[in-house]
N, C-alpha and C positions, 0 to 999 in steps of 0.2 A: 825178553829184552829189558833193558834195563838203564835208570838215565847216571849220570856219575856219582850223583848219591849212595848208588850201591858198590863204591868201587874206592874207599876211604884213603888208600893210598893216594891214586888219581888226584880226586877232590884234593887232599894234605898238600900236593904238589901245587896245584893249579893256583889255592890261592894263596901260598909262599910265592912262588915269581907273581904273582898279580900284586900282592902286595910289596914286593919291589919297585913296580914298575909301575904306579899308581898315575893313571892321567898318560900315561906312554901310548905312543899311538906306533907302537911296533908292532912287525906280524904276531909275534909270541904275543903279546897284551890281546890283542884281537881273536887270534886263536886260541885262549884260554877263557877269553871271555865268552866266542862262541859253544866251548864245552859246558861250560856252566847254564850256556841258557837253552841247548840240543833235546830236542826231546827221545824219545828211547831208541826210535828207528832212526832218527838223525845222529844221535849219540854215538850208536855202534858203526855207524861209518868214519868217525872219526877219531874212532877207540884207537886203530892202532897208527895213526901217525900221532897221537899224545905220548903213547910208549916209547916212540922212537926219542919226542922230544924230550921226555925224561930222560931218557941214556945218555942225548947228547949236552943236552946242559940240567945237569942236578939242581937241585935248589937246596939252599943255606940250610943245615943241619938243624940250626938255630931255630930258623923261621919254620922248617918240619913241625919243629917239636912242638912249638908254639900254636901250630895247628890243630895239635892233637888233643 
């Protein structure tokens, strides 16, 4: 198991829209923040609705990058 730390795309993703969205009390700001703070077994339950949310809304190429 494993928490998002090992998953650098994920992570890259999450906090590009968080930093978006900074202080936003939307489901995505909350759901991203709950990623961040999941631990391994909590993590992997939520691994694949983050992938869905990556497909459906990308985050700024820009703010990827800047992640990395």
């Amino acid at each position: 198991m494993a928490i998002i730390q090992a998953y650098p795309d994920e992570l890259d993703w999450v906090n590009a829209k968080l930093h978006k969205i900074p202080g936003s009390e939307s489901f995505l700001s909350f759901f991203c923040g709950a990623c961040l703070r999941a631990d391994a077994q909590n993590y992997e339950i939520l691994r694949p609705a983050l992938l869905i949310l990556m497909q459906k809304y990308p985050a700024d190429p820009k703010r990827l990058a800047a992640e990395r």
